[in-house]
Structures are given as structure tokens and as C-alpha cells.
N, C-alpha and C positions, 0 to 999 in steps of 0.2 A: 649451485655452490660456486662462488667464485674462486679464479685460481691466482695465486700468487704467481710473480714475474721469475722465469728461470733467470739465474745468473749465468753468462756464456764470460768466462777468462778467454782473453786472447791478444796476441800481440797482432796488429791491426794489416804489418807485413804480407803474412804468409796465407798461401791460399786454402790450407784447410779450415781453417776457421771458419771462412765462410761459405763451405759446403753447407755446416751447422747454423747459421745464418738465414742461409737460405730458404731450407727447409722450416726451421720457425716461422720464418715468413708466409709459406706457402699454407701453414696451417694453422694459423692465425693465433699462434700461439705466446701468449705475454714474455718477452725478456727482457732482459736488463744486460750490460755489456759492462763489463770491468776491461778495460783496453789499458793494457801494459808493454813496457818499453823491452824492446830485443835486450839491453842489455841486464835485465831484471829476469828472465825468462827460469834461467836457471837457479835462484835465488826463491828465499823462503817474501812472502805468504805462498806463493805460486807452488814452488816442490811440497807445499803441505800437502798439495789437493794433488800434483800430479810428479812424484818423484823421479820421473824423467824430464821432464823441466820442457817439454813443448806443447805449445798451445796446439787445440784448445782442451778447456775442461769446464765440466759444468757443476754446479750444484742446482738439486730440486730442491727447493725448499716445499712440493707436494706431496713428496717420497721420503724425501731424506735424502737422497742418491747422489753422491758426488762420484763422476764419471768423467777419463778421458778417452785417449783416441777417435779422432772424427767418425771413423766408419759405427764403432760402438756406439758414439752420441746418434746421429744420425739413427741405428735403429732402433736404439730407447727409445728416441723419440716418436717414433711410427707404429713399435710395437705397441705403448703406454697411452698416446693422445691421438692417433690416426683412426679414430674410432670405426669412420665414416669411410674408410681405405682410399681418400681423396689421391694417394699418394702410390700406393701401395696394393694388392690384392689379398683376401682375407682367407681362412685356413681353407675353405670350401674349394679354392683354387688354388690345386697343389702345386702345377706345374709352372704356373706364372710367379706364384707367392716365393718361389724357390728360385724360378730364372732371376727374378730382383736381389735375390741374395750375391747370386753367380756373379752378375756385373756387379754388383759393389764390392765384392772380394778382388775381382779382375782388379777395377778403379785402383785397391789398396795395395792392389802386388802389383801391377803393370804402369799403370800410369801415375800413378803419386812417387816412386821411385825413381823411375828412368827420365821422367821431367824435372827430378828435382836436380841428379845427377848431371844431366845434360846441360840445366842452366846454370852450374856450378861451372862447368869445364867451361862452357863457350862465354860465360860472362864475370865471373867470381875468380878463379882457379888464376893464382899470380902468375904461373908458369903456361904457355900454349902448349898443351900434349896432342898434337894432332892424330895420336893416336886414340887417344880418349875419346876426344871431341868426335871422330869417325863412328868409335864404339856404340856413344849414346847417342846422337845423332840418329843412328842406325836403329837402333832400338825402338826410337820415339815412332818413326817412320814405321815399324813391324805393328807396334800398337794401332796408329791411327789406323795402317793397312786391315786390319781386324771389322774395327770397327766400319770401315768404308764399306768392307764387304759383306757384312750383317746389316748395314741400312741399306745399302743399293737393294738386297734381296728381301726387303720388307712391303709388302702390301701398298699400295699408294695412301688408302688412310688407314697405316699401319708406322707411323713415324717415329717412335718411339723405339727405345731397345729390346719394351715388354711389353705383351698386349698391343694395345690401342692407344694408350693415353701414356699422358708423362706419368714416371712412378720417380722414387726418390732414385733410382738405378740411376735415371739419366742425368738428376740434378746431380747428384755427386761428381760425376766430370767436369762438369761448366769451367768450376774455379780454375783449375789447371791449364784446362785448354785454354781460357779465357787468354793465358798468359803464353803462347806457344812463340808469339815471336822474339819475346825476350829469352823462352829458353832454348829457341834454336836459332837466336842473334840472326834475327831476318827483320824485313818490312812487314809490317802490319798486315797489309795488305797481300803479302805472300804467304800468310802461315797455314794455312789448309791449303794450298798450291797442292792438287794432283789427288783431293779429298771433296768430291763436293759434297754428297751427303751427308757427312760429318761438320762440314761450315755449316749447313740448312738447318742440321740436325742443333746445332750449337744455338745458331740466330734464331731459332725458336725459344730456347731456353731465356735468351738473354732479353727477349721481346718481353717478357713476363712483368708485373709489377713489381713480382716477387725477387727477382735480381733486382730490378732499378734501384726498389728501398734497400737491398743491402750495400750495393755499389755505392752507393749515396752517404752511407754511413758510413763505408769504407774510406769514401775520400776524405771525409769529415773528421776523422780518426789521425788520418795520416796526416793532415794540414796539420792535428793538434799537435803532433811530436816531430813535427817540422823536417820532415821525410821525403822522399821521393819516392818514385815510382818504385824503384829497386830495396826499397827497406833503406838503404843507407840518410844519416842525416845531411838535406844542402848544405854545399860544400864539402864535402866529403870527396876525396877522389878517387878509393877505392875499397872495398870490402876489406882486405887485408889490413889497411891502414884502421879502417873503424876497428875489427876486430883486434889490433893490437891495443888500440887505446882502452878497449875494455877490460883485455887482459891487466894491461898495466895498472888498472882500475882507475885512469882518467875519467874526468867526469865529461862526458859527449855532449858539447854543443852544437846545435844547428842553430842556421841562420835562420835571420828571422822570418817570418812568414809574409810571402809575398816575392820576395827575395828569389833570385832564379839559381839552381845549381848549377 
């Protein structure tokens, strides 16, 4: 029986979306992307499907199932189409099936918060609070510190957070991390500084096909609503300024494409 293409909503910005991304990716399963503008986010079609108004959300059209919150979408997805537990370990493996739960709740309370908070203060936040900025700063550092220590103490082919092999536990970090020097306003190049495990652990993920074809689509996305790296549109000079112009309900142009911010 063939399957009809999930629809994934999502504004093309922010990094959860493409935890759910990814994972379609990895399991080869048919989507479709409806890609919507930050300033639409909170605004009806979008609060039909998800009345808190942040990407992403999905509808099955196999189910019926309109669904948000990444961590939810992510284990519809596993529970419902990871037949084959490509991804994931199945009920006969209690203890594994369960540690994948563990870290994607971690994922949801630990690091999708304190990254988001962090790149707010050091990059977004009009005022410098250097006390903030110390707080989550701080905090990013206690997470990775976690993780560094549960891979350094993992098996040698045992590289993953669960079992043996990737499960969706580990995709679901990527996104985030992926972005760690923008939210802790460093060089590329430094942002696992004093983490190697967790870089190792990272650059494996990101070696995948399964990343590439998202990142791919991501950049393709972002070119189309004429964006940068930061969500903001080129030419824009700072978050605060876009987000007044939306308030005021100006209409946000960017510059053309090609065009450098």
C-alpha cells in the first residue's frame, strides 16, 4: 500500500523543525514541507493546527493525526512507521526502549531551553545582562558537561547515547548543537572547546545523508524568504528592530537574494 507524503509546517529559522526533518529522513519516509514566515507563525492557517503558534506541526494524512511539539512528532513517528526499529529499540528491549525516551525528555527539558535562552541573552536580548548571559552560558556548559561524561564512558563501539547504534535519542540533539556558536556567541571552531566526545559524537550525526538532505533544504528555504543565518531578513540590523516592525504590522522586506546582510 502506498503512503501519502506527511505534511511537516515549519518556519524554516528555528531548530526544532528539523530534528522532525531529520528523522523523516532517516526513515525514508514521504514528506511534504509547507515553509512559513516568522512573522505568520502565530497567525491563523498555522494556530488552526497548533494554538501555540510554534513550529513545527504535522498532519498525517495516513492517520488523520495533526500533531505538534517536535519531541511528540519525532515519537509518532518511530512509534507508528519505525517498524524495522532502524531508529529506535522495540518493546522486547525494555531497558534501551526506555533509556531513548530518557534522553529525548533530557533533549526537551535541558537542552532545547537553556540554548534557546542563552542565544537570546548573548545574541537577541537589546540590553547586555552579564548576569544572564553568565547564568545560561553556565548552564549550556552543565549540559554538554553530562553528556561528555556519558560518552567518554561509553564502550569504543558503543558511540551512541543508547545501545550500539544511532536511535532517534541522538538525532534529536544535532539541531541545537549544530548551532552552539551562535548561542554561545563564539567561533565555530571553538564551540565543543573542552567536549571532545560530544564534537565526535555530533560529526557523526552530521556525516549522515540523512542531515545533508535536510541542511540542504534548510538552506533552500532560508534563501527563499531572503533570511540569514540568525532568522532575521538581510538588512535587518537587529532582532528587536524586526520584531517591532511586525508588531507594528509592517510589512518585512528583505533584500534581494544574493545581496549580502
Amino acid at each position: 500500500m502506498s503512503m501519502e507524503p506527511i505534511r511537516v509546517w515549519l518556519a524554516p529559522p528555528g531548530p526544532n523543525p528539523w530534528k522532525v526533518v531529520v528523522v523523516l529522513e532517516e526513515l525514508h519516509i514521504p514528506y511534504e514541507i509547507t515553509s512559513i514566515r516568522f512573522e505568520d507563525i502565530k497567525k491563523k492557517p498555522f494556530t488552526d493546527l497548533n494554538p501555540n503558534g510554534r513550529a513545527p506541526a504535522i498532519e498525517d494524512p495516513n492517520t488523520g493525526l495533526v500533531l505538534w511539539e517536535s519531541g511528540a512528532i519525532v515519537t509518532y513517528l518511530v512509534e507508528q512507521y519505525d517498524t524495522n526499529n532502524a531508529l529506535s529499540y522495540g518493546k522486547d528491549d525494555l531497558i534501551n526502549k526506555h533509556h531513548i525516551n530518557q534522553w529525548l525528555h533530557f533533549q526537551m527539558s535541558g537542552q532545547g531551553p537553556y540554548w534557546g535562552v542563552a542565544g537570546w541573552f548573548n545574541q537577541f536580548h537589546a540590553e547586555k545582562i552579564p548576569s544572564a548571559i553568565e547564568r545560561y552560558n553556565e548552564q549550556v556548559q552543565l549540559v554538554l558537561g553530562v553528556l561528555e561524561g556519558w560518552l567518554a564512558a561509553k564502550e569504543e563501539n558503543q558511540q551512541w547515547l543508547v545501545g550500539d547504534r544511532i536511535t532517534y535519542a541522538d538525532l534529536a540533539w544535532a539541531t541545537w548543537n549544530d548551532r552552539l556558536d551562535s548561542v554561545l556567541a563564539c567561533d565555530e571552531d571553538k564551540k565543543f572547546e573542552g567536549f571532545p566526545h560530544v564534537q565526535a559524537w555530533h560529526e557523526r550525526m552530521t556525516a549522515r545523508p540523512a542531515w545533508k538532505a535536510a541542511m540542504e533544504t534548510r538552506a533552500r528555504l532560508m534563501d527563499e524568504q531572503g533570511l540569514t543565518w540568525n532568522g532575521m531578513p538581510k538588512g535587518m540590523e537587529s532582532f528587536s528592530e524586526y520584531e517591532a516592525k511586525i508588531k507594528a504590522g509592517e510589512e518585512v522586506v528583505a533584500m534581494p537574494k544574493g545581496d549580502k546582510a
